[in-house]
ZAVEX-600777 format. One record per atom (N, C-alpha, C): residue number from 1; residue in three letters; chain; atom name; x, y, z. Coordinates in Angstrom, 2 decimals, always signed. Example, Ala and Ser with C-alpha at 12.3 -4.5 7.8 and 13.67 -1.06 7.14 Angstrom:
2
+-----+-----+---+----+---------+---------+---------+
!   k !   r ! c !  a !       x !       y !       z !
+-----+-----+---+----+---------+---------+---------+
!   1 ! ALA ! A !  N !  +13.19 !   -5.69 !   +7.80 !
!   1 ! ALA ! A ! CA !  +12.30 !   -4.50 !   +7.80 !
!   1 ! ALA ! A !  C !  +13.20 !   -3.30 !   +7.80 !
!   2 ! SER ! A !  N !  +12.85 !   -2.25 !   +7.08 !
!   2 ! SER ! A ! CA !  +13.67 !   -1.06 !   +7.14 !
!   2 ! SER ! A !  C !  +12.90 !   +0.03 !   +7.87 !
+-----+-----+---+----+---------+---------+---------+
***
This chain:
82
+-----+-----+---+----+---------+---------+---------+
!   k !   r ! c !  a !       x !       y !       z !
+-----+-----+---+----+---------+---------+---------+
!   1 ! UNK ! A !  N !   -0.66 !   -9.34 !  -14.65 !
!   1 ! UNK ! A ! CA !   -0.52 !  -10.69 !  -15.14 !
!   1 ! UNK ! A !  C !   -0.22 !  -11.64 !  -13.99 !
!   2 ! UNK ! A !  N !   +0.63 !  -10.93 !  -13.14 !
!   2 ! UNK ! A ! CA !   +1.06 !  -12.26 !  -12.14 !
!   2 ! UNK ! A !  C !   -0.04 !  -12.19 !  -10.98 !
!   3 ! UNK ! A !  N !   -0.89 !  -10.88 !  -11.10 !
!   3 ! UNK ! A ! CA !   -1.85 !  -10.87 !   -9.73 !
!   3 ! UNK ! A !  C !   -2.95 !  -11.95 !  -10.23 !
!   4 ! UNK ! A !  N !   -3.28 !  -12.05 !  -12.06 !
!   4 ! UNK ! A ! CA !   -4.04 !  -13.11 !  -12.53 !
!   4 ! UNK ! A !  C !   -3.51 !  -15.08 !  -11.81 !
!   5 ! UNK ! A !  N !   -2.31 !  -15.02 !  -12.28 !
!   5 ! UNK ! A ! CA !   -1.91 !  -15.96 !  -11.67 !
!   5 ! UNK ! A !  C !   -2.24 !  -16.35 !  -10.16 !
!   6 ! UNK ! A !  N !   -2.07 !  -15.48 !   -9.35 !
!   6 ! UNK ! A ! CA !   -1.94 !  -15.84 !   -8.45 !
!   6 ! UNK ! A !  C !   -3.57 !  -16.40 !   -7.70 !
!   7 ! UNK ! A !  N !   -4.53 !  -15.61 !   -8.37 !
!   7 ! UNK ! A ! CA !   -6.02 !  -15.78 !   -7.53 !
!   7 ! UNK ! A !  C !   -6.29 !  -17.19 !   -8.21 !
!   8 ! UNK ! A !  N !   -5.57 !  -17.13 !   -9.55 !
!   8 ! UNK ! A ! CA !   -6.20 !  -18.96 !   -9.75 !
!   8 ! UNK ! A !  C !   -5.54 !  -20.12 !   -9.28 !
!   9 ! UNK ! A !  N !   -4.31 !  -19.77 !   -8.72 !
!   9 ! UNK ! A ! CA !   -3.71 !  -20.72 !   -8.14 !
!   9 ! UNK ! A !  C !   -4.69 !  -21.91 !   -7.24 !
!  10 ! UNK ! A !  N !   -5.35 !  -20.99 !   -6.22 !
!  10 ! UNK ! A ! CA !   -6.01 !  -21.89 !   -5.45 !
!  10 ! UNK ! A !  C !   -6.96 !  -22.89 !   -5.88 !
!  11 ! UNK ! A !  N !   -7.90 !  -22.15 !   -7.18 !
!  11 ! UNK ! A ! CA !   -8.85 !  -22.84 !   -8.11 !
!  11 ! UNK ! A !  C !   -7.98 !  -24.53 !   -8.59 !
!  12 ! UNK ! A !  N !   -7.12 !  -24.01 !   -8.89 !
!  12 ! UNK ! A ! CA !   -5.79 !  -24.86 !   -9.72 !
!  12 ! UNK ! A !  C !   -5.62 !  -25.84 !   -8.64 !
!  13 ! UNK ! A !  N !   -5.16 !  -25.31 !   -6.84 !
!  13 ! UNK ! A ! CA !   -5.00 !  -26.88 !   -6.26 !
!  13 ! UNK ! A !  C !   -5.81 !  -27.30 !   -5.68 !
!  14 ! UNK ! A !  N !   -7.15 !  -26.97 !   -5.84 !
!  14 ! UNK ! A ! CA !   -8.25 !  -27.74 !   -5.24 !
!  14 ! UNK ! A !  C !   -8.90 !  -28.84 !   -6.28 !
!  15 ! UNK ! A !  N !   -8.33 !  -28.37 !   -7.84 !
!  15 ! UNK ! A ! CA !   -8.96 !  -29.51 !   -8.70 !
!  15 ! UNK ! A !  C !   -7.64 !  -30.24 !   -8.74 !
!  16 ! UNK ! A !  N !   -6.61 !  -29.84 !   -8.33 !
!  16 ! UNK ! A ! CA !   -5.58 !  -30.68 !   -8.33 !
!  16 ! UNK ! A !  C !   -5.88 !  -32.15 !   -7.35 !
!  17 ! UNK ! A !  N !   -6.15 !  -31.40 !   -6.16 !
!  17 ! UNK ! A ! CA !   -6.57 !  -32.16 !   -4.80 !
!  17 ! UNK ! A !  C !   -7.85 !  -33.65 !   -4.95 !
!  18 ! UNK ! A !  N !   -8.78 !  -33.06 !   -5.96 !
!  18 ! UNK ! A ! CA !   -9.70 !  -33.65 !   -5.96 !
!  18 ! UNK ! A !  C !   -9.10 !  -34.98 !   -7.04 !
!  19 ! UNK ! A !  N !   -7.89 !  -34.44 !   -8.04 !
!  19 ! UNK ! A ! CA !   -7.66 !  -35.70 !   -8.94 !
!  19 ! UNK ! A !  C !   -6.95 !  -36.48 !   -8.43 !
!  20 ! UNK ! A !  N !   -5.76 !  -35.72 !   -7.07 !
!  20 ! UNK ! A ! CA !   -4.86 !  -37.15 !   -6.41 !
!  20 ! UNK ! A !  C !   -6.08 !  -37.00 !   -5.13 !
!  21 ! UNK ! A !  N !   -6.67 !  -38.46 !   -4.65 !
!  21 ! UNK ! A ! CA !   -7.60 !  -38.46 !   -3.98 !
!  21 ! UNK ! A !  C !   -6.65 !  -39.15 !   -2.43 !
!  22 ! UNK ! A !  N !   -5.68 !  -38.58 !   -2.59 !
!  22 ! UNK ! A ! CA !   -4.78 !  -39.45 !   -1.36 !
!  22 ! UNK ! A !  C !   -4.99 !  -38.69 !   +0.02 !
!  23 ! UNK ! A !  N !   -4.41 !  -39.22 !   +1.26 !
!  23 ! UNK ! A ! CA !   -5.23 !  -39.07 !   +2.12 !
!  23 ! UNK ! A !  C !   -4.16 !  -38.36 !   +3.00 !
!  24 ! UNK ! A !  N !   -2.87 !  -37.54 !   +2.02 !
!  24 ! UNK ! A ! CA !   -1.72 !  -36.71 !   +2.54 !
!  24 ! UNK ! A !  C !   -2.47 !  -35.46 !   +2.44 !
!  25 ! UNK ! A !  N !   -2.24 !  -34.92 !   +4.05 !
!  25 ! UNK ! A ! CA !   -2.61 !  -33.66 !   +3.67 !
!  25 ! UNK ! A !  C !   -1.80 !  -32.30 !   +3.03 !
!  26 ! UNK ! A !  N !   -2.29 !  -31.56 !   +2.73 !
!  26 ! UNK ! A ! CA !   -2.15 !  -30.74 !   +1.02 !
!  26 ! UNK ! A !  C !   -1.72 !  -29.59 !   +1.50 !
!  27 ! UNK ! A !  N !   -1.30 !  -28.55 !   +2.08 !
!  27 ! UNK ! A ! CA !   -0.95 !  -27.29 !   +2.41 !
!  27 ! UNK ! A !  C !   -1.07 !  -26.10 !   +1.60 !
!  28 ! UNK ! A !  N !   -0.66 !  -26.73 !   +0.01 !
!  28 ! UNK ! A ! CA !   -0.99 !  -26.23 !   -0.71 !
!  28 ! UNK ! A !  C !   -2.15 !  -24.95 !   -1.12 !
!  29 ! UNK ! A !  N !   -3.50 !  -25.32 !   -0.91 !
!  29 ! UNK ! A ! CA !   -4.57 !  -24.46 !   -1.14 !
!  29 ! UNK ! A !  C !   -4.09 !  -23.35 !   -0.01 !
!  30 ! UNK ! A !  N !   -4.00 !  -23.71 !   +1.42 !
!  30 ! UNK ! A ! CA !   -3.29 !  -22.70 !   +2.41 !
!  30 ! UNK ! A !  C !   -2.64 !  -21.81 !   +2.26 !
!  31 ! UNK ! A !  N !   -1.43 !  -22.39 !   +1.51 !
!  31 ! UNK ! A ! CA !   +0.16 !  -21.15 !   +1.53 !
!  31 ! UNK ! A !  C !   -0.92 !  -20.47 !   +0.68 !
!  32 ! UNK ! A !  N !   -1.00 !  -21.11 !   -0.56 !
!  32 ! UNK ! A ! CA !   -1.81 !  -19.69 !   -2.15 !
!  32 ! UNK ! A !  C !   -2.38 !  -18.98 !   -1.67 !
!  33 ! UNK ! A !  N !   -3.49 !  -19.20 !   -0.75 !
!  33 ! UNK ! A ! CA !   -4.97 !  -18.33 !   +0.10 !
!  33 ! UNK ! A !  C !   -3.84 !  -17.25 !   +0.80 !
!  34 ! UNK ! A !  N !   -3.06 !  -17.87 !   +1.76 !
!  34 ! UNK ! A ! CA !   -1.98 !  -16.52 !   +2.51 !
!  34 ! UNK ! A !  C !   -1.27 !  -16.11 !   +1.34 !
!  35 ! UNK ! A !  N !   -0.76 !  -16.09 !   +0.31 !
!  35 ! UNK ! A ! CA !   -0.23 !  -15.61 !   -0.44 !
!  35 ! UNK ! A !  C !   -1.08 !  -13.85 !   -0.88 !
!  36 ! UNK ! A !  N !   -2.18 !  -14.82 !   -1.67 !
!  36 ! UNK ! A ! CA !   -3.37 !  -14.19 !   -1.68 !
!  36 ! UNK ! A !  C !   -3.53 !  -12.99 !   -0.68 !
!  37 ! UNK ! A !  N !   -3.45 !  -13.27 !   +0.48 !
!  37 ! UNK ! A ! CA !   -4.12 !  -12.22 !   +1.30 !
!  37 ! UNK ! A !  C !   -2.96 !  -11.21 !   +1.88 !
!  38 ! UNK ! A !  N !   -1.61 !  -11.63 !   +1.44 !
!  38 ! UNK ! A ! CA !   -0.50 !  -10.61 !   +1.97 !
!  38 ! UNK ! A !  C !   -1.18 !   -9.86 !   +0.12 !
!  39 ! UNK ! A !  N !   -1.04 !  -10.54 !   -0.88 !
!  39 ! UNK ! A ! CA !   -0.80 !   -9.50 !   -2.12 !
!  39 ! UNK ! A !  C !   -2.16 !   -8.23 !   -1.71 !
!  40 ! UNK ! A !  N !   -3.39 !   -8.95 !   -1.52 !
!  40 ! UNK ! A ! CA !   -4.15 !   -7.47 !   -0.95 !
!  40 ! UNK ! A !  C !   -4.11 !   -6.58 !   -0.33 !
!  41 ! UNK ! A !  N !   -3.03 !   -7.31 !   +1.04 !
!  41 ! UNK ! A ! CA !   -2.68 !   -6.20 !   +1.62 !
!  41 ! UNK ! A !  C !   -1.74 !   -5.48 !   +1.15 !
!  42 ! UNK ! A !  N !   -0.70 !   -5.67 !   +0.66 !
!  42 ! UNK ! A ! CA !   +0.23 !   -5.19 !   -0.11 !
!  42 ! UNK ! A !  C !   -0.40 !   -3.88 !   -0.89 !
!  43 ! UNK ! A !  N !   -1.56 !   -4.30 !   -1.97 !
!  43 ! UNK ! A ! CA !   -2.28 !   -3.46 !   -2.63 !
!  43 ! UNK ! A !  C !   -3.23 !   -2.72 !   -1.96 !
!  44 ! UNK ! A !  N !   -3.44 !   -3.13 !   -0.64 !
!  44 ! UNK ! A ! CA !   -4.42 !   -1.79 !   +0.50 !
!  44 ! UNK ! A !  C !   -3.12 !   -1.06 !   +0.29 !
!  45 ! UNK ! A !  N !   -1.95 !   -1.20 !   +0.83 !
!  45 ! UNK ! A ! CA !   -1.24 !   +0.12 !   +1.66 !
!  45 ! UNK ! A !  C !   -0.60 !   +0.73 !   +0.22 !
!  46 ! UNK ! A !  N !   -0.48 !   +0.29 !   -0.32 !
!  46 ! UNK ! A ! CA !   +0.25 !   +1.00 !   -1.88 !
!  46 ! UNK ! A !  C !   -1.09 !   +2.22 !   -2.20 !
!  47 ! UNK ! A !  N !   -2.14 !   +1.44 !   -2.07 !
!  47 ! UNK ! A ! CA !   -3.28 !   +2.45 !   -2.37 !
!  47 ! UNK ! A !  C !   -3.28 !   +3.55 !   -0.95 !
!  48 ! UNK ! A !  N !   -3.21 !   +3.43 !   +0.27 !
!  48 ! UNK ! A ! CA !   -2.94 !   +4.12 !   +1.25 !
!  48 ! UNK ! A !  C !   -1.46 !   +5.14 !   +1.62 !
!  49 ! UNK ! A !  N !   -0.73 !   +4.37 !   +0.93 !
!  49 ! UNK ! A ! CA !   +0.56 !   +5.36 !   +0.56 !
!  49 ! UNK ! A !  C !   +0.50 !   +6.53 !   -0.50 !
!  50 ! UNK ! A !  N !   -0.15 !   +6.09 !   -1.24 !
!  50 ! UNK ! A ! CA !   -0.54 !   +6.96 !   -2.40 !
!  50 ! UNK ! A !  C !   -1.53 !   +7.91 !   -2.50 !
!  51 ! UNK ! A !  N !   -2.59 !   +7.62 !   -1.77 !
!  51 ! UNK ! A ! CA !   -3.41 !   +8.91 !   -1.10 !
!  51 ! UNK ! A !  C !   -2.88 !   +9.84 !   +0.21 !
!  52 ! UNK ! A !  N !   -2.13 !   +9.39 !   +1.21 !
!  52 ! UNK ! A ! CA !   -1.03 !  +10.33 !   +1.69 !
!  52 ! UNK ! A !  C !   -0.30 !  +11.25 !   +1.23 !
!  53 ! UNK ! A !  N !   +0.68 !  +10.36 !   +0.15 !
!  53 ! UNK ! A ! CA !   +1.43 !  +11.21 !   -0.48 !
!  53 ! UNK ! A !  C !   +0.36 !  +12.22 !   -1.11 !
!  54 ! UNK ! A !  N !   -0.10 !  +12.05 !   -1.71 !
!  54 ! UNK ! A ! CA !   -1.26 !  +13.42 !   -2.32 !
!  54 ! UNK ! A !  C !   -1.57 !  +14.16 !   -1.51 !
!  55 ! UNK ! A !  N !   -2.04 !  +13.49 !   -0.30 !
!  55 ! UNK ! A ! CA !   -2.59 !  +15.02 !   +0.87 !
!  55 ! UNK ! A !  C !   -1.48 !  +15.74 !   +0.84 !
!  56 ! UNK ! A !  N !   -0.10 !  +14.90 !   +1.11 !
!  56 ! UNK ! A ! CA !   +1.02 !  +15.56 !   +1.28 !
!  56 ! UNK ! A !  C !   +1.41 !  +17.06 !   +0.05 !
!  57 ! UNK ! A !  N !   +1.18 !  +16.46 !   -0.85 !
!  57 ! UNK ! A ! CA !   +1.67 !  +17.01 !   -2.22 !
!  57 ! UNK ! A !  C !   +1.08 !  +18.20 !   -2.06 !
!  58 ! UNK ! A !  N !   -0.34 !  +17.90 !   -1.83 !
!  58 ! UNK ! A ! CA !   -1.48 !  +19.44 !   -2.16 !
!  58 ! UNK ! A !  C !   -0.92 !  +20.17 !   -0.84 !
!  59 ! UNK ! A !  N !   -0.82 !  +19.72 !   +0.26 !
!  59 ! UNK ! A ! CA !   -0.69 !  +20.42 !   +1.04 !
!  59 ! UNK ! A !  C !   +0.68 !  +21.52 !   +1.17 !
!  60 ! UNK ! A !  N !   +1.57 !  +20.88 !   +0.43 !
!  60 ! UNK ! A ! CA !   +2.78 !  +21.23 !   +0.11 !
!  60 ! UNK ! A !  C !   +2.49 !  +22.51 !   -1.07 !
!  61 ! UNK ! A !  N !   +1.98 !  +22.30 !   -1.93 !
!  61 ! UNK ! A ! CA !   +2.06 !  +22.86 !   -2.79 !
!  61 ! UNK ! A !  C !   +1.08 !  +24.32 !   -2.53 !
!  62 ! UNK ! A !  N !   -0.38 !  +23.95 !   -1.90 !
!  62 ! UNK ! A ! CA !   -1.14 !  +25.09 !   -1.32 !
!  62 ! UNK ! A !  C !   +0.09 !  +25.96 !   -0.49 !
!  63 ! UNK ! A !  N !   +0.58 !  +25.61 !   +0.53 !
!  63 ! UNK ! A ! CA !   +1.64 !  +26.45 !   +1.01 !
!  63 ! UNK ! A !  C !   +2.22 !  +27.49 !   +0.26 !
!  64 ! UNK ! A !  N !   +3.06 !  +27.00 !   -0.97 !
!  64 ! UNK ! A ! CA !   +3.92 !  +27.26 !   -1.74 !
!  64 ! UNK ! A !  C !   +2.78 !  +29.13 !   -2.26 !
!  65 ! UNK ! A !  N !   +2.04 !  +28.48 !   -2.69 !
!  65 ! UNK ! A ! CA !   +0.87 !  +29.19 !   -3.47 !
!  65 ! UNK ! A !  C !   +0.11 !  +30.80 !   -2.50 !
!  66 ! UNK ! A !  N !   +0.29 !  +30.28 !   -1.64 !
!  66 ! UNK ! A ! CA !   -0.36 !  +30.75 !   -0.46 !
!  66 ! UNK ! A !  C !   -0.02 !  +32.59 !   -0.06 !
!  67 ! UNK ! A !  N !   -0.64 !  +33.60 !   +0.17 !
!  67 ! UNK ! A ! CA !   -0.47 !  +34.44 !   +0.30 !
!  67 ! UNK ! A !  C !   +0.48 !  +35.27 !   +1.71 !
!  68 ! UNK ! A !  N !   +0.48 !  +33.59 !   +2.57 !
!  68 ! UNK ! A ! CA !   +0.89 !  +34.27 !   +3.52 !
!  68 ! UNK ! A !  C !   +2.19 !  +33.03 !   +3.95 !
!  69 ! UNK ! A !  N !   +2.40 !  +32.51 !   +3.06 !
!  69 ! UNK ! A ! CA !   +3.42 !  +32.06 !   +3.00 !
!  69 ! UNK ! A !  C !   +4.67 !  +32.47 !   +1.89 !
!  70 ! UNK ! A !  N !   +3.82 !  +33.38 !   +1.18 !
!  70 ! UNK ! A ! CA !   +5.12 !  +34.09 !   +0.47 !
!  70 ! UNK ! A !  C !   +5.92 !  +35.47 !   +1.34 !
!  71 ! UNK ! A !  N !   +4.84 !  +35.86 !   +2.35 !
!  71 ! UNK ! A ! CA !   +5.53 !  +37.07 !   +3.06 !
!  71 ! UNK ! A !  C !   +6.57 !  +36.57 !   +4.28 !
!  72 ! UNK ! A !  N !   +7.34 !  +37.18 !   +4.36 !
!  72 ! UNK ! A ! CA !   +8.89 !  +37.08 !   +5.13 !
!  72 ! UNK ! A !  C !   +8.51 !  +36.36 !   +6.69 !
!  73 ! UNK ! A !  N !   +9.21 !  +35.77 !   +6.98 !
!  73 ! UNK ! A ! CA !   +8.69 !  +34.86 !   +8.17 !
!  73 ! UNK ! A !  C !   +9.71 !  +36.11 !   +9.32 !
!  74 ! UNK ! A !  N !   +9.14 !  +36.09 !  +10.71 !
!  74 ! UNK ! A ! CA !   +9.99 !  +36.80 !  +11.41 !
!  74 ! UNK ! A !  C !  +10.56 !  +36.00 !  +12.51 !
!  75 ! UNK ! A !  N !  +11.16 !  +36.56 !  +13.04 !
!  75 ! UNK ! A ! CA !  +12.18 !  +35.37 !  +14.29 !
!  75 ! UNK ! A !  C !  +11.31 !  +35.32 !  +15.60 !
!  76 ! UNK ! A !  N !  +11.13 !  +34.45 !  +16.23 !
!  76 ! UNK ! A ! CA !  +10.30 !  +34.70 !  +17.28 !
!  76 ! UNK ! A !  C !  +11.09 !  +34.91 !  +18.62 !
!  77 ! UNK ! A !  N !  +12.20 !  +35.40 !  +18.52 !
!  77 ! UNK ! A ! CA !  +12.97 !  +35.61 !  +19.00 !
!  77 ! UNK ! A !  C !  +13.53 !  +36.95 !  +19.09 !
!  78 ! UNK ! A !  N !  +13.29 !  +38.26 !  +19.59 !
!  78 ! UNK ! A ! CA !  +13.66 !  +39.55 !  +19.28 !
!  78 ! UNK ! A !  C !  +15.42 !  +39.68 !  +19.27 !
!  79 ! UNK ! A !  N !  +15.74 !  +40.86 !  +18.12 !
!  79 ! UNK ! A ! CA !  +17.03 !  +40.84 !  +18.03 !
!  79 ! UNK ! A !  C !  +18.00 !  +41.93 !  +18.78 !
!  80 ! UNK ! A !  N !  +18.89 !  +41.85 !  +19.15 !
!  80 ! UNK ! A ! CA !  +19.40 !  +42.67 !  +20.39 !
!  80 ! UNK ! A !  C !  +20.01 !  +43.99 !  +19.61 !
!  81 ! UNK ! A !  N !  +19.40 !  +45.26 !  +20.09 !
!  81 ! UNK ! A ! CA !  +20.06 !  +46.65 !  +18.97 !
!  81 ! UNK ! A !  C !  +21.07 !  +46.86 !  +19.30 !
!  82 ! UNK ! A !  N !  +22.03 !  +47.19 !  +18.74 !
!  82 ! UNK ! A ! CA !  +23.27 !  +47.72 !  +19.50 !
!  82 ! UNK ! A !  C !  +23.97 !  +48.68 !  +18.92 !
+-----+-----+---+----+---------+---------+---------+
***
């Protein structure tokens, strides 16, 4: 709902712009457009965080599953007999 809001904003101050025909300039359409373009990015890396985490997950979980990760890990370090 608010990502709706936000892409019409700009629509919103350019007919705004066109009804006060004054000769102050407007910043307005600007900030919305950067607004605009942090929320995409925002929504790239959420989508890029979230396919990570998955590689992560499977990869985690193949481990778990794994035939040679259930057998006993040994020390790579030999142990002294005594």
């Amino acid at each position: 709902m608010r990502g709706a809001r936000i892409e019409e904003a700009p629509d919103r101050a350019q007919a705004t712009e066109r009804e006060s025909s004054s000769s102050a300039f407007d910043p307005l359409p600007l900030m919305l457009a950067r607004r605009l373009k942090h929320a995409a990015a925002d929504v790239e890396f959420i989508d890029d965080f979230r396919r990570a985490y998955e590689q992560w997950r499977g990869r985690r979980f193949d481990s778990r599953t794994s035939p040679a990760a259930a057998a006993p890990r040994r020390s790579a370090t030999p142990r002294a007999r005594g």
